[in-house]
SEKOL-518982 format. One record per residue (C-alpha): x negated, y negated, z negated. Coordinates in steps of 0.02 Angstrom, whole numbers, padded with zeros to 5 digits, always signed. Each point is the difference from the previous one (the first is absolute). Layout:
N
XYZ
...
// end
This chain:
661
-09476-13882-10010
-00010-00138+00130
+00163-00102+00037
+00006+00055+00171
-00063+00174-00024
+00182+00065+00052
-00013-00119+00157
+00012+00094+00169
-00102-00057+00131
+00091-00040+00174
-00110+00082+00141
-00019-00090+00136
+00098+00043+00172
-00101+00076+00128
-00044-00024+00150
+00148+00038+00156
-00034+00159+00089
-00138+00036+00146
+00128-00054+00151
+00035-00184-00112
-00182-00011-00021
-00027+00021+00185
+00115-00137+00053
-00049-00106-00138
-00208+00030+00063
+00053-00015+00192
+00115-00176-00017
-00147-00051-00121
-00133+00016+00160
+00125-00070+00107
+00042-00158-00083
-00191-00031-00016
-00051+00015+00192
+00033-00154+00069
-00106-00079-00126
-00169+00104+00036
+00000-00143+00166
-00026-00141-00120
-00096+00092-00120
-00187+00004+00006
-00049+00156+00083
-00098+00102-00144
+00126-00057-00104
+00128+00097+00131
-00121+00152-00021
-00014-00030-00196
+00196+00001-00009
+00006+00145+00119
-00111+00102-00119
+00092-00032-00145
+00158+00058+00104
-00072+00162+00064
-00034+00053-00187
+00193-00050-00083
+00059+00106+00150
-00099+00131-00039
+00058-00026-00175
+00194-00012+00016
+00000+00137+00136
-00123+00118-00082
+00002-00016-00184
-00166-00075-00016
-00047-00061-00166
-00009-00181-00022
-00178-00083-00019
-00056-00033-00171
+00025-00176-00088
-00155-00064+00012
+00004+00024+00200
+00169-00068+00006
-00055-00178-00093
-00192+00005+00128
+00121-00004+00150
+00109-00121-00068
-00170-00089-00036
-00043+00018+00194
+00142-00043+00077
+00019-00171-00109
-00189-00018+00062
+00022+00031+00179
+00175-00093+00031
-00095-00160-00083
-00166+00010+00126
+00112+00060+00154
+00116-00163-00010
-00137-00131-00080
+00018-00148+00080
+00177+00055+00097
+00178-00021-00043
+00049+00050-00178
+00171+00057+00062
-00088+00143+00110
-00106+00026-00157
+00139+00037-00091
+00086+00090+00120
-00156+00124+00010
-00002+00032-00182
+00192+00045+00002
-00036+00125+00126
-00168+00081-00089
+00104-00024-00183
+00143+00117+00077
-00126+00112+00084
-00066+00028-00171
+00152+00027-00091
+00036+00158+00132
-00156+00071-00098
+00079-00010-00149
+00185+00065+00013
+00065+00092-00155
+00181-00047-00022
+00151-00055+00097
-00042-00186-00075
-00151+00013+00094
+00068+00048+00148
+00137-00149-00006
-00163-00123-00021
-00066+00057+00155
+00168-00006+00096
+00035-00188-00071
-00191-00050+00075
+00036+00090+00153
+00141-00125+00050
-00108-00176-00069
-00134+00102+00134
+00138+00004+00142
+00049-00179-00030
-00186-00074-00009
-00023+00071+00189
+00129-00126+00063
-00138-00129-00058
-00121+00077+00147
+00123+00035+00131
+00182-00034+00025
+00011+00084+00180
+00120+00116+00037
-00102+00139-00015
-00031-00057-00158
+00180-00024-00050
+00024+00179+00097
-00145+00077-00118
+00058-00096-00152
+00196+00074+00008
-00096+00200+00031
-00078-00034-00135
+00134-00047-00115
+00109+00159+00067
-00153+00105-00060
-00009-00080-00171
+00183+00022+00000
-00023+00171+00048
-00137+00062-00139
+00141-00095-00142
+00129+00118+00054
-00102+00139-00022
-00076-00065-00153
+00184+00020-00088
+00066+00148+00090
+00055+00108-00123
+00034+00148+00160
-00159+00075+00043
+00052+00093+00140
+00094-00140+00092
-00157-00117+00013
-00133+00123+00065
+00103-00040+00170
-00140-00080+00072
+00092-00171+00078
+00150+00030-00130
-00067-00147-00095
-00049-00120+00141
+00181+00030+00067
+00089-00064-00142
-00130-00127-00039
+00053-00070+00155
+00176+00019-00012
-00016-00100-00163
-00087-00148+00096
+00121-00003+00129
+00166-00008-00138
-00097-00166-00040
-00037-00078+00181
+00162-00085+00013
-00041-00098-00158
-00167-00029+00040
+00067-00070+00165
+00124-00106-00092
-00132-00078-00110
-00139-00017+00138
+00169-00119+00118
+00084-00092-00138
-00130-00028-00156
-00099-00164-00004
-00156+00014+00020
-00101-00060-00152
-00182-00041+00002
-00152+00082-00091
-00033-00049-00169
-00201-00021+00053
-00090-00020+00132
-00146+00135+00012
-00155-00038+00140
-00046+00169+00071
-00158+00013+00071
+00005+00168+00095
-00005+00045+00201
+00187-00045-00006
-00047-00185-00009
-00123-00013+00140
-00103-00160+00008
+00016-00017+00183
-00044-00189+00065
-00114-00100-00139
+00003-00189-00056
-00147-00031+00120
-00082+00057+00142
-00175+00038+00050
-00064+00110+00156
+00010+00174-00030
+00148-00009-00119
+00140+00032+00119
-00104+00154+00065
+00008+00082-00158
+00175+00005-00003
-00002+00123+00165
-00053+00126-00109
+00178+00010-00083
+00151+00069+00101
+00111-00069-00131
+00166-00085+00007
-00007-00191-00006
+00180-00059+00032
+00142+00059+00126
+00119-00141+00084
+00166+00019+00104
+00080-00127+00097
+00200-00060+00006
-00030-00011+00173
-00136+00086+00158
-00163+00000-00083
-00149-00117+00082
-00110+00055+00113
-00153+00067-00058
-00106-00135+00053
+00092-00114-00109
-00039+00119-00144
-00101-00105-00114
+00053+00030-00169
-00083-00170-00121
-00053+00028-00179
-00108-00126-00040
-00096-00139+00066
-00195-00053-00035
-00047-00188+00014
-00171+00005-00127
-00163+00054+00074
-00168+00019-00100
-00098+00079+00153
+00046+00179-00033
+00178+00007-00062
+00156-00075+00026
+00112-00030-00141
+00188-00098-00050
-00027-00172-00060
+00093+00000-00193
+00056-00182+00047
+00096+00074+00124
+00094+00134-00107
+00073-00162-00104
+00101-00029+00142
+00148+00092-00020
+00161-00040+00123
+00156+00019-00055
+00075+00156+00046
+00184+00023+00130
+00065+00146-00018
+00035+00064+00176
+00086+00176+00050
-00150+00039+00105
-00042+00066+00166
-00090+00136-00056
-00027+00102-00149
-00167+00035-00091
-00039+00141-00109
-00172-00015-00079
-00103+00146-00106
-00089-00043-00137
-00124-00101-00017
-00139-00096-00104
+00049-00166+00055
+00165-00106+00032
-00022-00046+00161
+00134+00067+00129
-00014+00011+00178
+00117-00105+00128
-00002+00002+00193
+00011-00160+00028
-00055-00166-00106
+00139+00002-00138
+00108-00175-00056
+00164+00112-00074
+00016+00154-00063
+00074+00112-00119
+00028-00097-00191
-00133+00033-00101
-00146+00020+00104
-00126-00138+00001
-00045-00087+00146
-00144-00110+00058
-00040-00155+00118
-00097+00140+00103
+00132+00101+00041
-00039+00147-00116
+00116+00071-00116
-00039+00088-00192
+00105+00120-00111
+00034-00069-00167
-00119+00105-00087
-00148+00127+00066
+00093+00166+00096
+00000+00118-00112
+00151+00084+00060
+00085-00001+00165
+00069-00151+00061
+00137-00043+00109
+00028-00166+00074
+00065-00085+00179
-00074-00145+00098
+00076-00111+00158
-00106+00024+00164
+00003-00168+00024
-00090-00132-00110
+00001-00184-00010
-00068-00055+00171
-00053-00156-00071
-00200-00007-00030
-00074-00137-00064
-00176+00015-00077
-00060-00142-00115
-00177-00081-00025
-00025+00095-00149
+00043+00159+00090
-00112-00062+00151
-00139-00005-00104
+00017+00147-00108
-00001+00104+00182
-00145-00073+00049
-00120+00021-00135
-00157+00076+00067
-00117+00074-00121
-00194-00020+00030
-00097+00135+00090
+00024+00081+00152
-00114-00116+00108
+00027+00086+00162
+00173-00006+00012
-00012-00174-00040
-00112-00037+00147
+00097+00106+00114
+00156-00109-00034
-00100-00136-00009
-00047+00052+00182
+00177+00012+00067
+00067-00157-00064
-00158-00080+00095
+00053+00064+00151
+00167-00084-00012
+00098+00169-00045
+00167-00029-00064
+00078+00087-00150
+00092+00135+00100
-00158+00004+00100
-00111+00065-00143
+00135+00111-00068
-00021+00087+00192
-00203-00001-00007
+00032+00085-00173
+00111+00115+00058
-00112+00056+00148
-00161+00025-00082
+00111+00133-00098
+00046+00101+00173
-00153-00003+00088
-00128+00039-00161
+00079+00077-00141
+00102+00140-00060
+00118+00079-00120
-00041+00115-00128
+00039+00056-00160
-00197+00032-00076
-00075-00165+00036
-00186-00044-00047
-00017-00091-00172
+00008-00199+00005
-00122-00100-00117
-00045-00187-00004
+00104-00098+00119
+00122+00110+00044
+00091-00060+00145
-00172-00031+00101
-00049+00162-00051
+00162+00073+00095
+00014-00117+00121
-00170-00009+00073
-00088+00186-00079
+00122+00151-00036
+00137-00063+00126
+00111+00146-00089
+00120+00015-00109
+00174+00011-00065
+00140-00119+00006
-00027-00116-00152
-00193-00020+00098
+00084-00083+00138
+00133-00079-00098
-00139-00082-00117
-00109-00045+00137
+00121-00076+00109
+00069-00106-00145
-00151-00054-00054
-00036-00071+00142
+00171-00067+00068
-00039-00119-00154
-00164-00047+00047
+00089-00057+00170
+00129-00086-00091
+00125+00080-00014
+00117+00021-00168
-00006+00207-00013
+00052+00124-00127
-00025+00186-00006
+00140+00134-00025
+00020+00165-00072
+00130+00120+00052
+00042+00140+00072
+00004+00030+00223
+00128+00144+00062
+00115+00125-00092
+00064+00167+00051
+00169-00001+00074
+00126+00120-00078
+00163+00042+00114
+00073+00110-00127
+00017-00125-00119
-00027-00170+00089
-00143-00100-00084
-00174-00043+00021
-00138+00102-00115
-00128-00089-00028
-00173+00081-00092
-00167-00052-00082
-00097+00032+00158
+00095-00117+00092
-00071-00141-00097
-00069-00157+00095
-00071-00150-00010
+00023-00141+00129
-00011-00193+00025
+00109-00139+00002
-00049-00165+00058
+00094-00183+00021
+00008-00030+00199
+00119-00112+00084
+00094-00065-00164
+00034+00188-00070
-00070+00145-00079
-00046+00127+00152
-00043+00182-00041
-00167+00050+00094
-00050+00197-00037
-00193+00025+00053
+00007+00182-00022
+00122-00005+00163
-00139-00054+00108
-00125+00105-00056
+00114+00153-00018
+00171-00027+00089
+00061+00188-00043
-00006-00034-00180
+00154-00148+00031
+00086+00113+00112
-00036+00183-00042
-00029-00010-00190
-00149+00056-00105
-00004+00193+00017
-00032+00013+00211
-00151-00126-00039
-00069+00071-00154
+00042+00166-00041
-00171+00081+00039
-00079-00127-00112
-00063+00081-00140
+00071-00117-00098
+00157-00030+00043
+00132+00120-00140
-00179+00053-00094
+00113-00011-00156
+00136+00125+00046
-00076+00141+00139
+00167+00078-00022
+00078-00137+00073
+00162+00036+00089
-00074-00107+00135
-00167+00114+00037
+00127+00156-00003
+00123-00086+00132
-00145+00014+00119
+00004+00202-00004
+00201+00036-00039
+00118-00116+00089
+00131+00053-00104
-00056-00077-00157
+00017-00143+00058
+00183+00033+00040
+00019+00072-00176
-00079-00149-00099
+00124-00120+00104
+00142+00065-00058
-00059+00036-00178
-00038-00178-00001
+00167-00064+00080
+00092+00104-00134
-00133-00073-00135
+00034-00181+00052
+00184+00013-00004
-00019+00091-00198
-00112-00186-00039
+00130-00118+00104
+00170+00075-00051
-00033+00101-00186
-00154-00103-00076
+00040-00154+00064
+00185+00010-00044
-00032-00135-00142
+00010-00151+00151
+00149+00070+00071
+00098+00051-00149
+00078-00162-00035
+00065-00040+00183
+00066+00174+00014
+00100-00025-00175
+00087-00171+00067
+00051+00090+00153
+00094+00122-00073
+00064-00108-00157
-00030-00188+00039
-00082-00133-00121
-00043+00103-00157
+00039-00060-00160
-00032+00098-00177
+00179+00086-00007
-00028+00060+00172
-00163+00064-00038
+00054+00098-00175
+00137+00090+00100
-00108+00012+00154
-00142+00121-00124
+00166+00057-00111
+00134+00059+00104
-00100+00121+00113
-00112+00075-00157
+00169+00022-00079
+00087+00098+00141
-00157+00109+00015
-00011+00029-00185
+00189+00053+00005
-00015+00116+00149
-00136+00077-00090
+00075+00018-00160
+00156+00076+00110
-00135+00131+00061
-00061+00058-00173
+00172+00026-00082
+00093+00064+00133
+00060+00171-00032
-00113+00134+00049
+00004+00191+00046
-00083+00134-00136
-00209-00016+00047
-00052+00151+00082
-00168+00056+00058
-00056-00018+00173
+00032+00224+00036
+00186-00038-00063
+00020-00148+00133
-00085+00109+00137
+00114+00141-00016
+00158-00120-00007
-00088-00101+00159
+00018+00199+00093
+00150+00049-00078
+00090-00167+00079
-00078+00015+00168
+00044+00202+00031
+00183-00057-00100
+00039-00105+00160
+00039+00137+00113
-00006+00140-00076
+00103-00043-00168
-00027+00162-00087
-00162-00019-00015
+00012-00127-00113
-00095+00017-00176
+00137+00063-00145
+00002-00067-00175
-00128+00108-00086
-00088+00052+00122
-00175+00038-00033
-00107-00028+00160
-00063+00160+00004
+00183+00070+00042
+00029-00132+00116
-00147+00018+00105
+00063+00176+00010
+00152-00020+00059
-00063-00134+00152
-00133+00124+00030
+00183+00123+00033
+00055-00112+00116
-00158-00063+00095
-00109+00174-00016
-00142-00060+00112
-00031-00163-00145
+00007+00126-00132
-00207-00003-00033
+00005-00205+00007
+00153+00012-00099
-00061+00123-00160
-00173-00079+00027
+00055-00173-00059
+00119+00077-00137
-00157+00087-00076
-00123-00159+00031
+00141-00105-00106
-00001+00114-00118
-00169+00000-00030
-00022-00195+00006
+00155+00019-00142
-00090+00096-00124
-00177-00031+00025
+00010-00200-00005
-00154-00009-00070
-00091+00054+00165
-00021-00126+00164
-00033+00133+00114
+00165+00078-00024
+00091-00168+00058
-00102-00020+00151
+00045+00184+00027
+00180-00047-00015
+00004-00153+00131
-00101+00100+00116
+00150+00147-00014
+00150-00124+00029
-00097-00095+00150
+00015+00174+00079
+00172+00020-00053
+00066-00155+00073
-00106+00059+00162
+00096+00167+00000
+00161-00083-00031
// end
């Protein structure tokens, strides 16, 4: 006989009933959703599949697929999560495979373990969203979510039947839960330090948007009018500037090759030290591939931190890959000085372009002055060329193709051109990339400022200083004062990337427009005043408390956790009334409100509610069909607990009671 032939084998638990299985199947779907829009699209479909069948299979008792199906799609899915992210970011990579793993695992449920699995991957699913989006409709959608998955827990241990085929029964106290723990959460989210991540992970998805590049040749800046996207949104301590005064610098160009104009490295060794300053106005950039930030105005002080160059532009400390918050002064360092190195470096002039040459060469032989030229340039533009957004295609020498062939183009054409040949004239010129414009929002005060609205202009050294001179504004004065969308929204390419574009529906329903305001007031106030708590934590903690020092910190975390813990220990051992179902507290609820003027018709010791229903029905004859209606419906819901129906049955009885009554 075998030593463990007397051995009993432990079967394994089960899986929860059909209703658990539900909830468990519909907070499953839900917790994946917001990552089919980062997930390749037949990957969505793939997943979607897979979905369809475990429904089928937890709803309807459909046998699960054999083994050697089970370990092909496992096969599959490792296949097609490697090719759909090759050469992307591993995070989303991994991210994907989480999902499709979990999906999986649905096909596969046999015990309660199993179901606990899926449960524990459903919430690493919920937080991995926040790496996408942190709006507040993502926040919004993240805490539904968690109420849900809350929700199918508390139905996975009910041990009554009956009570949790109510069909928002679970969701209810789910909530209620979540809400006992908001005034901690609260506490925590005011008073904790903040602590930083323990890595730093580069996401390349659509959340970090490449937006302006490192360099600039024509046709570039069109591209990004394809893309309604966010770039940044700024508010001011004070009236915001006009919106002529509305040029928002990124980054300057002083390198030309002949067809694109880059940053000179020298000039990125030239860090300034940094002031920190309180700021004029406040900056809150998206992500983005780059560092570079955007500044209204040539920047000498700013927030600490940032790094700041002889040119006036300003970088992050590190490429954007999350929001960023940070405040500059309005007003730099009015003293300009530019050196003979600098002189130079703005005046290099590549070879090519012979025509341009000549037709400088031309002007200065006719005894035109600088500002002279600059006006010739500027006039040619009005009287023989135009603004679109589908220029022709420029080869060889570029700018005398433009200037003197196509005569069409966008604004880093003109920019280009007209720097190009500012140097040939002599004088020291750099090109700029930024954004023009920004939508206005009243609700919330600040300026919104998009992809579209990127630019490209040209600054040049006149008169001792740095003067800002915009081409596009003679050739197309609307798109300075009335923004991009009057001038080219019938282009057919202007929003090609997003033809759902709140933008192109605006132009039908006027009160979208209204609607995505305020969503985006309430959206920019969730970023300012909940995400970007961390840079106003401190202050607000030495305003209530003074200079903090490490006792005043300990008892500043201890002393409220401590009174919450006690008040909530007070609420679990207090002393408590006998539990009694929800038909028990009904029929005391009635007894107490008929008991309050008519005291005899209050409900005696021993009372079965059959006999008391008969004995209101005495008194109020005309409720005595309401009355014995609801007595039998309780009954029913009593003794037959195994049945849903007859509970819905019952709350459909009292609502007419309380009616009658």
């Amino acid at each position: 006989m075998s030593l463990f032939a007397h051995q009993k084998t432990v079967p394994k638990e089960a899986l929860p009933a059909l209703n658990a299985r539900r909830w468990i199947f519909f907070s499953t779907v839900l917790c994946m959703l917001p990552q089919a829009l980062h997930m390749p699209v037949w990957m969505s479909l793939l997943a979607g599949v897979l979905l369809v069948y475990a429904g089928l299979r937890l709803n309807r008792g459909i046998a699960q697929p054999p083994r050697l199906l089970k370990v092909l799609a496992v096969l599959v899915v490792l296949t097609v999560t490697a090719l759909s992210v090759l050469g992307k970011s591993t995070l989303l990579g991994l991210v994907i495979l989480l999902v499709m793993a979990n999906t999986l695992k649905l096909l596969e449920l046999r015990t309660r373990r199993d179901v606990w699995v899926v449960v524990l991957v459903n919430c690493f699913i919920i937080a991995a969203a926040y790496l996408f989006s942190t709006s507040m409709l993502s926040g919004a959608y993240g805490v539904f979510s968690i109420i849900v998955l809350l929700a199918s827990l508390i139905t996975l241990h009910s041990d009554s039947s009956s009570l949790w085929t109510v069909r928002w029964q679970p969701l209810k106290t789910a909530s209620v839960l979540l809400l006992q723990a908001l005034p901690l959460a609260v506490l925590i989210f005011l008073i904790f330090p903040r602590i930083g991540p323990l890595w730093s992970l580069e996401l390349a998805t659509p959340s970090a948007r490449t937006g302006l590049s490192d360099s600039l040749a024509p046709g570039e800046i069109s591209n990004l009018l394809r893309s309604d996207e966010m770039a940044f949104r700024v508010s001011f301590s004070g009236d915001p500037v006009p919106e002529q005064m509305r040029y928002w610098r990124a980054m300057t160009f002083d390198h030309f090759d002949g067809q694109r104009w880059q940053i000179d490295d020298a000039e990125l060794q030239r860090q300034l030290p940094d002031t920190a300053y309180e700021g004029d106005y406040q900056v809150i950039a998206e992500p983005a591939s780059s560092a570079w930030l955007i500044a209204l105005t040539p920047v000498s002080r700013g927030t600490g931190g940032l790094k700041l160059f002889p040119d006036g532009t300003v970088r992050a400390p590190e490429p954007l890959q999350q929001r960023f918050t940070y405040n500059l002064p309005l007003q730099g360092d009015t003293r300009e000085t530019l050196s003979t190195a600098d002189r130079r470096r703005y005046l290099q002039v590549p070879e090519g372009n012979p025509r341009a040459r000549a037709q400088v060469d031309q002007w200065l032989a006719e005894g035109l002055t600088q500002q002279q030229i600059l006006a010739a340039i500027l006039q040619q533009y009005r009287q023989h060329f135009s603004y679109t957004l589908s220029p022709a295609r420029l080869q060889g020498h570029r700018v005398d193709e433009f200037f003197f062939s196509t005569r069409e183009g966008f604004c880093e054409h003109f920019a280009s051109a007209t720097g190009l040949m500012l140097r040939m004239a002599g004088i020291p010129t750099r090109l700029v990339g930024g954004y023009l414009g920004g939508e206005w929002n009243p609700y919330s005060e600040y300026l919104l400022i998009r992809q579209r609205d990127a630019h490209a202009w040209v600054e040049a050294w006149l008169d001792g200083r740095w003067q800002r001179i915009d081409p596009t504004s003679a050739v197309a004065p609307e798109r300075v004062l009335d923004g991009i969308e009057e001038l080219l929204q019938q282009s057919p390419g202007y929003l090609a990337d997003q033809p759902l574009s709140m933008v192109r529906l605006e132009q039908q329903f006027a009160l979208l427009a209204e609607l995505r305001l305020r969503y985006q007031s309430l959206n920019y106030s969730w970023h300012r005043w909940v995400l970007g708590y961390d840079s106003r934590q401190e202050d607000l903690l030495k305003n209530w408390l003074g200079t903090l020092d490490y006792l005043k910190s300990v008892l500043l975390v201890l002393l409220p956790v401590t009174l919450l813990l006690v008040v909530i220990g007070w609420w679990l051992l207090r002393p408590r009334p006998r539990y009694r179902d929800q038909i028990s507290l009904d029929a005391e609820y009635l007894s107490d409100r008929l008991s309050r003027k008519q005291p005899e018709l209050a409900r005696a010791a021993g009372e079965t509610l059959q006999q008391y229903c008969r004995r209101v029905a005495a008194v109020f004859p005309d409720r005595a069909d309401a009355l014995m209606a609801w007595a039998d419906a309780a009954g029913q819901a009593q003794y037959d607990v195994e049945s849903g129906a007859n509970m819905k049955l019952y709350r459909r009885r009292l609502k007419h009671l309380k009616r009658q009554l």
